[in-house]
Backbone and ligand atoms as CSV (ligand in chain L), in Angstrom:
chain,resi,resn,atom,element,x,y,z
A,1,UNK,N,N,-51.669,26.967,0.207
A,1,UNK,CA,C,-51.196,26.758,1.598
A,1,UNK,C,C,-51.335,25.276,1.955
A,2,UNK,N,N,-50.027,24.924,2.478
A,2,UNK,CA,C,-50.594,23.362,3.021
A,2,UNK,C,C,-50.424,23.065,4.391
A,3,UNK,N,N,-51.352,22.015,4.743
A,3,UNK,CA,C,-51.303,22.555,6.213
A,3,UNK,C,C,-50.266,21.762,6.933
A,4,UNK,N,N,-49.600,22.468,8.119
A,4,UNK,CA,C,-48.136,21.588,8.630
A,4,UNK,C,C,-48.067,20.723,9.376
A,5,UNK,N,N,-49.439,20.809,10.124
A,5,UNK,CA,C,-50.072,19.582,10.699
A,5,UNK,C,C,-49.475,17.854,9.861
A,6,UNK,N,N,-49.668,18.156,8.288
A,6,UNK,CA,C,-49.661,17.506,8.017
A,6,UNK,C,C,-48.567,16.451,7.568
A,7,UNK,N,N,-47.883,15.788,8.352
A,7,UNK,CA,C,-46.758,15.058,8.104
A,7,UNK,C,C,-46.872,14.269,6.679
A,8,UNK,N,N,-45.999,13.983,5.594
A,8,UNK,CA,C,-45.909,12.788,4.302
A,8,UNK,C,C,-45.289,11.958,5.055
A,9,UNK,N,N,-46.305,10.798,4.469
A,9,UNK,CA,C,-46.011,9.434,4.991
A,9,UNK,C,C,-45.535,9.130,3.877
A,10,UNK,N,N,-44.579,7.706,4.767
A,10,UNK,CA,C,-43.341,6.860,3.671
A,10,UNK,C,C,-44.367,5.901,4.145
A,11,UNK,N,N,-45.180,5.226,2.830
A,11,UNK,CA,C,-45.765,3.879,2.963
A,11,UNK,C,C,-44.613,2.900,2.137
A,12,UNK,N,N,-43.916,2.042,3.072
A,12,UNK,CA,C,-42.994,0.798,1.839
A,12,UNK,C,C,-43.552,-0.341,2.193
A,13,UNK,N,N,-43.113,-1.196,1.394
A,13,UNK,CA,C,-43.560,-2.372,1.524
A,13,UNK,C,C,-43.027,-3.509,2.331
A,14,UNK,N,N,-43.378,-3.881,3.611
A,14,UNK,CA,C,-42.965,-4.781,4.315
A,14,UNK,C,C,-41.439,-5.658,3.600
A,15,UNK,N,N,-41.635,-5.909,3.038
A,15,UNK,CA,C,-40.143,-6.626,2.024
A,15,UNK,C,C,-39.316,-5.519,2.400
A,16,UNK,N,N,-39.850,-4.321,1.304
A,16,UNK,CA,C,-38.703,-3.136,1.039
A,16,UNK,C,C,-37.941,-2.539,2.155
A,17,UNK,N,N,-39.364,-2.389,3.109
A,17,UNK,CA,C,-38.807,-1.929,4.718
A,17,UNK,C,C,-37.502,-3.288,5.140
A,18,UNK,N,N,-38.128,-3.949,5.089
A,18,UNK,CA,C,-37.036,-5.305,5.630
A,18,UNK,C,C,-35.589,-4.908,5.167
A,19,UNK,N,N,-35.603,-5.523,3.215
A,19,UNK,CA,C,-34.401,-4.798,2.883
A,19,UNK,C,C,-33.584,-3.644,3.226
A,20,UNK,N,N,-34.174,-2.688,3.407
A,20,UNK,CA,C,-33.532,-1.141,4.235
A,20,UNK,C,C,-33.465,-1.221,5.425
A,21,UNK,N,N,-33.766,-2.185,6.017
A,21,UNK,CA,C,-33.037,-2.226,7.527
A,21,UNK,C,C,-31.584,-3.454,7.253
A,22,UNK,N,N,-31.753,-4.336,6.428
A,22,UNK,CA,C,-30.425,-5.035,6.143
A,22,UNK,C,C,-29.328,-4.360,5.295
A,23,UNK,N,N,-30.148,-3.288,4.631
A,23,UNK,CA,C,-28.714,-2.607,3.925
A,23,UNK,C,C,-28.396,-1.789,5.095
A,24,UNK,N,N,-28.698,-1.384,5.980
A,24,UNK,CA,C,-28.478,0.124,6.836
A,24,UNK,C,C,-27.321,-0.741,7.859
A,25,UNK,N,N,-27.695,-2.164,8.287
A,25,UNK,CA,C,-27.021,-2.997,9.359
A,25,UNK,C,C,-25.801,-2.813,8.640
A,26,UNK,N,N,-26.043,-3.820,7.315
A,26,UNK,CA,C,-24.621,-3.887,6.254
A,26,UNK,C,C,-23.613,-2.576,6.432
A,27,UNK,N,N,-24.005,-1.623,5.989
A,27,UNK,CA,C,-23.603,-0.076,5.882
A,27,UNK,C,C,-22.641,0.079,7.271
A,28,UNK,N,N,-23.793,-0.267,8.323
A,28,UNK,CA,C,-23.287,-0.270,9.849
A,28,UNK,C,C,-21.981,-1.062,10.075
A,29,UNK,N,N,-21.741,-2.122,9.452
A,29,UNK,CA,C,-20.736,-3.151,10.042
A,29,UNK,C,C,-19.715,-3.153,9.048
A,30,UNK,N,N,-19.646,-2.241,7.800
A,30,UNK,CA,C,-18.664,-2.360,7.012
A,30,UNK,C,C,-17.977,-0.886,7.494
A,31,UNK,N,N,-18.471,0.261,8.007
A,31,UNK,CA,C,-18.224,1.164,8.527
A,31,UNK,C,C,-17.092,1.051,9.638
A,32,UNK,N,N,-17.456,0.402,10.607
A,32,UNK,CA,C,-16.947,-0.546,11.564
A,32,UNK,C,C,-15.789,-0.859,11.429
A,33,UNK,N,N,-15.600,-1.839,10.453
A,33,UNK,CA,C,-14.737,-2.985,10.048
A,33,UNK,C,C,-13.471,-1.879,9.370
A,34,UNK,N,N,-13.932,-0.939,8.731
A,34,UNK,CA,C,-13.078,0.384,8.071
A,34,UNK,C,C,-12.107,0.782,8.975
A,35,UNK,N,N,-13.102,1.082,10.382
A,35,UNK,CA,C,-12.919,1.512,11.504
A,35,UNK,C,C,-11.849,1.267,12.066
A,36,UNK,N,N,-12.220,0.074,12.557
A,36,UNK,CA,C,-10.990,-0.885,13.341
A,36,UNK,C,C,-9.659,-0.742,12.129
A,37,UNK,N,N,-10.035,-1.275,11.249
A,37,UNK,CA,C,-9.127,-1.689,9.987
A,37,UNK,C,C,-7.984,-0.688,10.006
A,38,UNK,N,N,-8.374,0.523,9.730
A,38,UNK,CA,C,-7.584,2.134,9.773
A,38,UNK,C,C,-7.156,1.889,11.001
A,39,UNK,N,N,-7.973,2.651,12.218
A,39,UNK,CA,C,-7.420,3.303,13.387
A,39,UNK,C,C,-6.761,2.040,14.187
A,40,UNK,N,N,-7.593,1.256,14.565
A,40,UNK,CA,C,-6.769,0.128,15.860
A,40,UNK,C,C,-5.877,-0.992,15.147
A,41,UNK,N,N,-6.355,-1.543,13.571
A,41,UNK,CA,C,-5.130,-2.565,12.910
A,41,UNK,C,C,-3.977,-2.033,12.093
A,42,UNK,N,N,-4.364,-0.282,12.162
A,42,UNK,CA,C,-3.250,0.709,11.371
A,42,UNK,C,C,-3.097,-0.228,9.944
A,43,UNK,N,N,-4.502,-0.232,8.915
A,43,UNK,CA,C,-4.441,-0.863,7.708
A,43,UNK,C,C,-3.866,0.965,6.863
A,44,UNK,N,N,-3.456,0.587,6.162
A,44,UNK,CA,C,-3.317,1.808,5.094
A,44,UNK,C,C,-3.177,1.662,3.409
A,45,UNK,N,N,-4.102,2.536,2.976
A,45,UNK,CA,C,-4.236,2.142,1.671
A,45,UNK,C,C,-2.987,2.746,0.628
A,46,UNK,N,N,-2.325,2.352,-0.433
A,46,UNK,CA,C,-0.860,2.388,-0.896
A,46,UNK,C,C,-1.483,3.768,-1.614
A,47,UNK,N,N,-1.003,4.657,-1.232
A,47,UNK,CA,C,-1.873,6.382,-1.820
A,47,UNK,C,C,0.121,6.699,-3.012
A,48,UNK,N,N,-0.635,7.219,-3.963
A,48,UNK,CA,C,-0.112,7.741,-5.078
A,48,UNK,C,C,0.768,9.109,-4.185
A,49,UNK,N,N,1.714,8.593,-3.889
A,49,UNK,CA,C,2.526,9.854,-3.339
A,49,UNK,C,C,2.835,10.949,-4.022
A,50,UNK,N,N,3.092,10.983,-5.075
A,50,UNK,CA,C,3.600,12.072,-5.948
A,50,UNK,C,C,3.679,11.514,-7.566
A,51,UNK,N,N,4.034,12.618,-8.337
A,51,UNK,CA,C,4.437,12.272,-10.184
A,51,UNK,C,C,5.660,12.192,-10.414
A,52,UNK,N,N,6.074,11.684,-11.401
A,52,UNK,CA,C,7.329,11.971,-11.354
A,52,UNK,C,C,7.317,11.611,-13.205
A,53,UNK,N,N,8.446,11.594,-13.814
A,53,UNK,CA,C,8.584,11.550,-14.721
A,53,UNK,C,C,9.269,10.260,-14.945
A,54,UNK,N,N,8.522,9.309,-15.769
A,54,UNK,CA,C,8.550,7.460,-15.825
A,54,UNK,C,C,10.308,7.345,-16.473
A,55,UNK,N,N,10.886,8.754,-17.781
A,55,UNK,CA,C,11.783,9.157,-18.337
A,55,UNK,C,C,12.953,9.254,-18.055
A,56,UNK,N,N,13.125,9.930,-16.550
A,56,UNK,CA,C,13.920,10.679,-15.947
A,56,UNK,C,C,13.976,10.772,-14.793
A,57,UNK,N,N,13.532,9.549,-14.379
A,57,UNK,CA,C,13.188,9.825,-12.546
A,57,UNK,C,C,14.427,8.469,-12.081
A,58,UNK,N,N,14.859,7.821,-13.189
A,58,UNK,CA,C,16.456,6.983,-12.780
A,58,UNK,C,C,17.726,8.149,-12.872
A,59,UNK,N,N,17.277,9.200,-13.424
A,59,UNK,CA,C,18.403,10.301,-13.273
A,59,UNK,C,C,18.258,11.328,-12.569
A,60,UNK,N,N,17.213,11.262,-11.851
A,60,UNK,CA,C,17.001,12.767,-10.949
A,60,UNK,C,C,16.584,11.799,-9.172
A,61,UNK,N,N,17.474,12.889,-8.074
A,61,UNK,CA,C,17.675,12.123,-7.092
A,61,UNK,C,C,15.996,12.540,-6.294
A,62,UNK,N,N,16.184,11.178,-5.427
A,62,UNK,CA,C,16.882,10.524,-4.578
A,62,UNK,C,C,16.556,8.757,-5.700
A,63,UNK,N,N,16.048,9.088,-6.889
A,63,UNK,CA,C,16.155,7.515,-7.837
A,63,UNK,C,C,17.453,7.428,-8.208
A,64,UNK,N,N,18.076,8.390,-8.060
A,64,UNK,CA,C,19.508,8.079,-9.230
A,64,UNK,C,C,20.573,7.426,-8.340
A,65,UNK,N,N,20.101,7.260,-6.897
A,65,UNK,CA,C,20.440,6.254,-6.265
A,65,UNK,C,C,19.900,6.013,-5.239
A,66,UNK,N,N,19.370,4.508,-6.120
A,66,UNK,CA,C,18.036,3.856,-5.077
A,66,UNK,C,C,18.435,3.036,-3.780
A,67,UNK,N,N,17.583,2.942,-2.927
A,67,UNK,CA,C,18.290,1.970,-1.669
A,67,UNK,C,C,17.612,2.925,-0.437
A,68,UNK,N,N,18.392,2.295,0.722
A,68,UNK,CA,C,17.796,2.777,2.067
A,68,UNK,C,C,18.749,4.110,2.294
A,69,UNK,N,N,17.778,5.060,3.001
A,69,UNK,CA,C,18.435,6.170,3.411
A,69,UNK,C,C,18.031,6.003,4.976
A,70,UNK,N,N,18.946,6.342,6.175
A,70,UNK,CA,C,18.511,5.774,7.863
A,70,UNK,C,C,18.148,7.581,7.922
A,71,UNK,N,N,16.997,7.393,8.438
A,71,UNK,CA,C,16.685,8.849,9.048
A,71,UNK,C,C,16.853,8.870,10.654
A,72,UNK,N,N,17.414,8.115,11.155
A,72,UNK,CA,C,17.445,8.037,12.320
A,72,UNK,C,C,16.457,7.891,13.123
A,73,UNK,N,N,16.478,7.313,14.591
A,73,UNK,CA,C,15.293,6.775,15.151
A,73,UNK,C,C,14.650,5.367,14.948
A,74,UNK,N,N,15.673,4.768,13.948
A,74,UNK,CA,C,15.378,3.790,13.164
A,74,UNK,C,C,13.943,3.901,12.166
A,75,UNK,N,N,14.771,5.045,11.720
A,75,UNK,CA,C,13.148,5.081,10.697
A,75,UNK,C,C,14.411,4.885,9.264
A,76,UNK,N,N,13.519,4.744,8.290
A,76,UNK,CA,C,14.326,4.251,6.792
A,76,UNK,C,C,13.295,4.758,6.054
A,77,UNK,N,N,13.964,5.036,4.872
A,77,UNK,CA,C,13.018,5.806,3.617
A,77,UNK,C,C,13.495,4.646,2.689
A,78,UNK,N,N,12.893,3.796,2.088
A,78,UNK,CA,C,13.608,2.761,0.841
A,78,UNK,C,C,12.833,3.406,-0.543
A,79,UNK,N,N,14.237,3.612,-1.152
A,79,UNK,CA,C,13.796,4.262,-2.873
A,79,UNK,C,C,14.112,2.939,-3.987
A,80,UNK,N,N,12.982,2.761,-4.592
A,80,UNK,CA,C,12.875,1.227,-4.901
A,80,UNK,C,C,12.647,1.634,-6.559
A,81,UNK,N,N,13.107,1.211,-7.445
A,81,UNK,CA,C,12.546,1.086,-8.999
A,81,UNK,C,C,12.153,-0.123,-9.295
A,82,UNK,N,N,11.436,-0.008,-10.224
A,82,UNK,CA,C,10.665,-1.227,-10.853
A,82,UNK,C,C,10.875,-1.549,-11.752
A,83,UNK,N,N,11.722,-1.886,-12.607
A,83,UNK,CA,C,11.807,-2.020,-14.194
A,83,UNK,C,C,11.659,-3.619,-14.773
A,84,UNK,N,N,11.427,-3.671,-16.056
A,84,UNK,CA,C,11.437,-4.951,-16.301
A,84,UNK,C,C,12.686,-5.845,-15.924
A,85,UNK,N,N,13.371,-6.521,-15.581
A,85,UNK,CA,C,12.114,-7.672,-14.708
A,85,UNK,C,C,13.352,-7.559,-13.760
A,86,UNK,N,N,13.162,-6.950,-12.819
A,86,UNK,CA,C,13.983,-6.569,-11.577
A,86,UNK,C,C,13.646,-5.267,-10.025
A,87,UNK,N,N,13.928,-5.366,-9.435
A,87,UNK,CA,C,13.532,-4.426,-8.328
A,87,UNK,C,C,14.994,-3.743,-8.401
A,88,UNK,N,N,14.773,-2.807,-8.034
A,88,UNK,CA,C,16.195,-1.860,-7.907
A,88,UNK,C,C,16.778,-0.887,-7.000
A,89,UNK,N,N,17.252,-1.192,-5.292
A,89,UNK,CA,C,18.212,-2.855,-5.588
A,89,UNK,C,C,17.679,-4.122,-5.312
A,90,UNK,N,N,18.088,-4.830,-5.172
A,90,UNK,CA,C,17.295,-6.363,-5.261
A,90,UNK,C,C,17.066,-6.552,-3.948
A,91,UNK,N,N,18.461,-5.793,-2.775
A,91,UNK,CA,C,18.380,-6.498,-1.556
A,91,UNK,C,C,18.364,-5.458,-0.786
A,92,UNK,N,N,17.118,-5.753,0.187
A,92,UNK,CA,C,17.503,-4.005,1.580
A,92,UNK,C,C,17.468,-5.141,2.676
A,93,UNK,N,N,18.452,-4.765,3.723
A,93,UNK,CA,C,18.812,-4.826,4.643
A,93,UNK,C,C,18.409,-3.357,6.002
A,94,UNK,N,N,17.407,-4.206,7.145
A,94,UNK,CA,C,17.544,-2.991,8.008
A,94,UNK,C,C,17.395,-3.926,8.970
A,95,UNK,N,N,17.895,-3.138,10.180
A,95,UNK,CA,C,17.377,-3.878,11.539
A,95,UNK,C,C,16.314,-4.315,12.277
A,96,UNK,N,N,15.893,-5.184,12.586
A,96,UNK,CA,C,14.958,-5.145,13.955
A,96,UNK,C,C,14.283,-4.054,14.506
A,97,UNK,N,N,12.891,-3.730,14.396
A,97,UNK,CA,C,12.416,-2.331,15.082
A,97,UNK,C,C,12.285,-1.513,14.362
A,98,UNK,N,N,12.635,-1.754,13.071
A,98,UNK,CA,C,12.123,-0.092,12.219
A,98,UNK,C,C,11.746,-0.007,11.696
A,99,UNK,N,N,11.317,1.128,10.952
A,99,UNK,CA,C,10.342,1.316,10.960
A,99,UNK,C,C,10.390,1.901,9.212
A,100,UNK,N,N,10.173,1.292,8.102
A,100,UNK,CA,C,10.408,1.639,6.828
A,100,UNK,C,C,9.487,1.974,5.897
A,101,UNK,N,N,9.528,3.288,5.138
A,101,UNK,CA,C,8.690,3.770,4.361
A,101,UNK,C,C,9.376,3.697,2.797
A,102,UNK,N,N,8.450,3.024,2.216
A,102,UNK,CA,C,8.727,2.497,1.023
A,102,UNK,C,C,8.791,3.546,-0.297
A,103,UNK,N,N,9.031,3.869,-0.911
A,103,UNK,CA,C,8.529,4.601,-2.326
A,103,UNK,C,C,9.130,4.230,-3.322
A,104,UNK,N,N,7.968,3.438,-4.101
A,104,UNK,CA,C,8.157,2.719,-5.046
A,104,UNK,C,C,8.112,2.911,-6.853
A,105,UNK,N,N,8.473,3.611,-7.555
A,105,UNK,CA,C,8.334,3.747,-8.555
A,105,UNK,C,C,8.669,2.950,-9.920
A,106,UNK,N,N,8.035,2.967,-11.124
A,106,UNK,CA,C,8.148,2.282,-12.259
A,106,UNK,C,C,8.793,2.922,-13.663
A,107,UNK,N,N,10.277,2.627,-14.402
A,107,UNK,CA,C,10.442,3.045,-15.248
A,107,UNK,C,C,9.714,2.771,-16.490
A,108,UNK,N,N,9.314,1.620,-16.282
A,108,UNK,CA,C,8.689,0.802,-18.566
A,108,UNK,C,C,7.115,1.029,-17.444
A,109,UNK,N,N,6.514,-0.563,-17.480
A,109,UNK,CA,C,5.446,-0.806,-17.365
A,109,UNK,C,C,5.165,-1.060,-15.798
A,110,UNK,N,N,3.251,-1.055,-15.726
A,110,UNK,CA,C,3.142,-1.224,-14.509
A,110,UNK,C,C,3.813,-2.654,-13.814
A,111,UNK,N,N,4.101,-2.633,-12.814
A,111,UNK,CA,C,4.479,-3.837,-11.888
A,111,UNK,C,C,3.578,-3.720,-10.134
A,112,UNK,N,N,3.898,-5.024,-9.816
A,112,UNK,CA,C,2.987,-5.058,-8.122
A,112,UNK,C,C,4.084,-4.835,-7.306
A,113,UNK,N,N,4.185,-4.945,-5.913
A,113,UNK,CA,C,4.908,-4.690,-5.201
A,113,UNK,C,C,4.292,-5.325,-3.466
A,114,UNK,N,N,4.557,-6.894,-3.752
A,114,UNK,CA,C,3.860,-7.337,-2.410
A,114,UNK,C,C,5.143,-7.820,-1.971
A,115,UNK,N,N,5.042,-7.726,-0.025
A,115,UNK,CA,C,6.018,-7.746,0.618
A,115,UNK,C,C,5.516,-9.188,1.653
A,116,UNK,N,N,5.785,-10.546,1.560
A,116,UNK,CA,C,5.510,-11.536,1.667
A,116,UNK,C,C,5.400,-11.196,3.849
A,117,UNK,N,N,4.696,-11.967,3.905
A,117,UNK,CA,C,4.413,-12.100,5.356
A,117,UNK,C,C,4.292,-10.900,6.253
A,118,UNK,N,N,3.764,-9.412,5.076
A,118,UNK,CA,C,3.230,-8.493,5.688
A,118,UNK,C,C,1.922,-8.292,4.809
A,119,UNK,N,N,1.064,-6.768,5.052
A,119,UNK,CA,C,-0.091,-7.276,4.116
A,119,UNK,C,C,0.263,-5.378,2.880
A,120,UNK,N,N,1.789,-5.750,3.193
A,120,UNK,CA,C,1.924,-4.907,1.825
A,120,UNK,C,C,1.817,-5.322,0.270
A,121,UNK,N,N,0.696,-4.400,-0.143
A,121,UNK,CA,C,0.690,-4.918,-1.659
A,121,UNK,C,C,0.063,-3.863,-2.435
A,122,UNK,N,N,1.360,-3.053,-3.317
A,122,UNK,CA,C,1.085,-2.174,-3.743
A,122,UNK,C,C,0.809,-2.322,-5.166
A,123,UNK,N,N,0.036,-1.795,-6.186
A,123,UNK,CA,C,0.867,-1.587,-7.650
A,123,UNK,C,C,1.630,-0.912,-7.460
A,124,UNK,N,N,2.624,-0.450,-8.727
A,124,UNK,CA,C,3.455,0.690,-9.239
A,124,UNK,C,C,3.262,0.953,-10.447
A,125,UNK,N,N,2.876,2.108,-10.704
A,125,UNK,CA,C,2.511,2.562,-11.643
A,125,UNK,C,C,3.596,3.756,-12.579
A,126,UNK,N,N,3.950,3.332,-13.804
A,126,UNK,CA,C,5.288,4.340,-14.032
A,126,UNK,C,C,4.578,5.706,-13.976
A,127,UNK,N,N,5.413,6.803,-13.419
A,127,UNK,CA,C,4.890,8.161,-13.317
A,127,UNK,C,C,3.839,8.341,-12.179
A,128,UNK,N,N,3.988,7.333,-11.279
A,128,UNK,CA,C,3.639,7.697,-9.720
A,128,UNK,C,C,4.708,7.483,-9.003
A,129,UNK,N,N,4.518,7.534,-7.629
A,129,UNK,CA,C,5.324,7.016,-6.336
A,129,UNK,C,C,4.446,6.219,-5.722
A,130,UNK,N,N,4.623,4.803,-5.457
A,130,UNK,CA,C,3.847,4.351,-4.417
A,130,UNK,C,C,4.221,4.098,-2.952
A,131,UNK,N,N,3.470,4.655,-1.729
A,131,UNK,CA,C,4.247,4.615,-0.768
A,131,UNK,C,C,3.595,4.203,-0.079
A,132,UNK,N,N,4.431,2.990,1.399
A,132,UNK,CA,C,3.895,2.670,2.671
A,132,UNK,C,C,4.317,2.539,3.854
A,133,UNK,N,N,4.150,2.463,4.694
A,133,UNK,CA,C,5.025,2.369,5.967
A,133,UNK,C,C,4.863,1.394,6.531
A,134,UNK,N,N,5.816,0.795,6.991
A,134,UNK,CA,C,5.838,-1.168,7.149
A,134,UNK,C,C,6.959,-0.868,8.561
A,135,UNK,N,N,6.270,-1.476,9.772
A,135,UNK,CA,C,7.327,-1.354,11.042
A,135,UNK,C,C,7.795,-3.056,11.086
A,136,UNK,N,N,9.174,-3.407,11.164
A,136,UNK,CA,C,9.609,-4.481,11.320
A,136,UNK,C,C,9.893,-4.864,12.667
A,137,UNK,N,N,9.662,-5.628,13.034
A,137,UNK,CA,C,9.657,-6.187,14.730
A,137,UNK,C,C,10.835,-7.350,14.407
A,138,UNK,N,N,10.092,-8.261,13.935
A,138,UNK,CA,C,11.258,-9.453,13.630
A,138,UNK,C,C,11.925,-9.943,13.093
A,139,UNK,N,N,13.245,-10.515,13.165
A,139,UNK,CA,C,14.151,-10.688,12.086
A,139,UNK,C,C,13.639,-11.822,11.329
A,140,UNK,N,N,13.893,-11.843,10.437
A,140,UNK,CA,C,14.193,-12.538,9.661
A,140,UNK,C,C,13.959,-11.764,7.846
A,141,UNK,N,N,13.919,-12.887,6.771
A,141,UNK,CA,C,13.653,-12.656,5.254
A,141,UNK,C,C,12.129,-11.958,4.947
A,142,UNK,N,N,11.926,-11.272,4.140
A,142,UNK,CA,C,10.761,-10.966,3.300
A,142,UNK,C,C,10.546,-11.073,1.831
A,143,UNK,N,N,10.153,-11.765,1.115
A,143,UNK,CA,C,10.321,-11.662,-0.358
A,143,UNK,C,C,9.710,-10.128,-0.837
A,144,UNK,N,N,10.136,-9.989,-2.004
A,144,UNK,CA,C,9.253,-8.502,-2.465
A,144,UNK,C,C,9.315,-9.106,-3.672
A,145,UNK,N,N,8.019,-9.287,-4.376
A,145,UNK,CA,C,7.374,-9.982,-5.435
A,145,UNK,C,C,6.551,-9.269,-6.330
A,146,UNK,N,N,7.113,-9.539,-7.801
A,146,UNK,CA,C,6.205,-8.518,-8.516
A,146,UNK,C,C,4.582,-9.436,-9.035
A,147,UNK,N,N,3.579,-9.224,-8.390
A,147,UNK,CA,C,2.310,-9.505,-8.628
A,147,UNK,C,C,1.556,-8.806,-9.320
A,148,UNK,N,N,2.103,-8.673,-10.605
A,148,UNK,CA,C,1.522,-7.947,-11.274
A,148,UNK,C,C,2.090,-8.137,-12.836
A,149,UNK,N,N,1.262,-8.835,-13.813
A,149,UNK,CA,C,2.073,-9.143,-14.880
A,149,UNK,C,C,2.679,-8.135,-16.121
A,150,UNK,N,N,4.010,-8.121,-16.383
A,150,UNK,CA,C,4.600,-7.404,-16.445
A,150,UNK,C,C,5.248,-7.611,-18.015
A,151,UNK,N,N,5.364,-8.911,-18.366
A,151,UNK,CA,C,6.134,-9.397,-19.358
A,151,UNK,C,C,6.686,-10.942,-19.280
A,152,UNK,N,N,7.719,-11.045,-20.306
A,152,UNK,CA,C,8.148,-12.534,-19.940
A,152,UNK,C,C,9.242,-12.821,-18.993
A,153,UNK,N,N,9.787,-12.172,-18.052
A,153,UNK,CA,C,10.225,-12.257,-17.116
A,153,UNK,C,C,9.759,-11.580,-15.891
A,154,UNK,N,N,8.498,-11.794,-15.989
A,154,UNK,CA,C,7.288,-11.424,-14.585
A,154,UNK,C,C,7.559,-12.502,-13.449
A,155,UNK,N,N,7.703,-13.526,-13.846
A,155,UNK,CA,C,8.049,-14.259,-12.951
A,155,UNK,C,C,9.119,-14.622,-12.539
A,156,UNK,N,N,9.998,-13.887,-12.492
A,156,UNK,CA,C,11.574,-14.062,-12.014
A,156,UNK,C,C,11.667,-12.741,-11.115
A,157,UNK,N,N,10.875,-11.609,-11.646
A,157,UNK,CA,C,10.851,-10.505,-10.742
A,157,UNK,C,C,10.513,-10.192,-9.166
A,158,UNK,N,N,11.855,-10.390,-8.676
A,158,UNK,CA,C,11.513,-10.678,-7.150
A,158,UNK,C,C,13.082,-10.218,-6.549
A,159,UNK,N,N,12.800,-9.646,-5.298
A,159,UNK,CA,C,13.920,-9.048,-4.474
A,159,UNK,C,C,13.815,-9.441,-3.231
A,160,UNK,N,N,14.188,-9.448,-1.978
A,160,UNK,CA,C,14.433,-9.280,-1.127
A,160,UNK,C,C,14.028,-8.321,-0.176
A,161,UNK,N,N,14.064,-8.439,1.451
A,161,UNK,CA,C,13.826,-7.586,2.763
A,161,UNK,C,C,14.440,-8.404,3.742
A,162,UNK,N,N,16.004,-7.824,4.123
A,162,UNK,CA,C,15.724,-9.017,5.104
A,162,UNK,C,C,16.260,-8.026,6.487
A,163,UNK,N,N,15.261,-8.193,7.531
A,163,UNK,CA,C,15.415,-7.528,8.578
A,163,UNK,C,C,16.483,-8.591,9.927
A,164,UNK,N,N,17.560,-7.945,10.031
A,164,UNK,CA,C,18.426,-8.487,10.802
A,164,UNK,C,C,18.468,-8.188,12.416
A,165,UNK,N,N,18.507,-9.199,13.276
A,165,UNK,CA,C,18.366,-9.065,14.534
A,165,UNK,C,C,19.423,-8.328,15.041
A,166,UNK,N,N,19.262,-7.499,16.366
A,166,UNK,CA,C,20.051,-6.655,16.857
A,166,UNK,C,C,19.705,-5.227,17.304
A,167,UNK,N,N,18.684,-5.104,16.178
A,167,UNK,CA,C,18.222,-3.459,16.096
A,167,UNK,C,C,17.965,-3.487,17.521
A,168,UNK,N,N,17.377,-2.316,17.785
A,168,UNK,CA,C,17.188,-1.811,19.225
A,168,UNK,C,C,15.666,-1.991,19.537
L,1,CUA,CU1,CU,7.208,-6.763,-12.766
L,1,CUA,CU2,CU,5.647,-8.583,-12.984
């Protein structure tokens, strides 16, 4: 029997105690920072949408013809391939105000998928989908850049976004 009176004491060591109150703060303010990051700066991490087959996914739709589809509302679905050393198609065009969800896939090897003067930056991985949702406010160009080395024409691999004024 032991008696319940009796509380176990945590004896640490002045240091150790110290340290565990700076990791717990740390813990506290990266929590936080998540926080804001997600809910109030709407950060989102590029999530593996689906599989697909790296083989057969340039012949089975909506890849077998890639580009913007308008869902109306000004929302856009862009179906994007990745192949060596090109984006596919090179150039999307949407308006002012909308609001575009990306899905990005890879036929050969992996490639990146950063969208210059937003903080999109995906890999692509062949035999995933990578997807994000990017709202355009202002017109102008976006590069879409493959950051991600790919081969000997990694560095030529680059397309276009260019959001045109007018939208609503
Ligand atoms: Cu594709 Cu580098």
């Amino acid at each position: 029997m032991t008696d319940a009176s009796e509380t176990p004491s945590f004896e640490a060591d002045p240091y150790e105690k110290r340290w565990i109150v700076v990791s717990l703060i740390l813990l506290s303010a990266f929590m936080i920072t998540v926080t804001i990051a997600g809910f109030a700066l709407g950060f989102q991490v590029p999530g593996a949408e689906s599989r697909v087959d790296p083989r057969t996914v340039a012949d089975t739709a909506p890849w077998n013809e890639p580009g913007l589809r308008d869902l109306g509302n000004n929302e856009y679905a862009a179906y994007i391939i990745s192949q060596r050393f090109a984006f596919i198609p090179p150039t999307l065009t949407v308006p002012a105000g909308s609001s575009v969800t990306f899905y990005v896939t890879s036929i050969d090897v992996q490639h990146g998928f950063l969208l210059s003067d937003t903080n999109v930056n995906m890999q692509v991985v062949p035999g995933e989908v990578s997807t994000l949702t990017v709202e355009f406010d202002e017109p102008g160009t976006h590069d879409i850049i493959c950051n991600e080395f790919c081969g000997t024409g990694h560095a030529a691999m680059a397309g276009k976004l260019i959001v045109e004024a007018g939208g609503e």
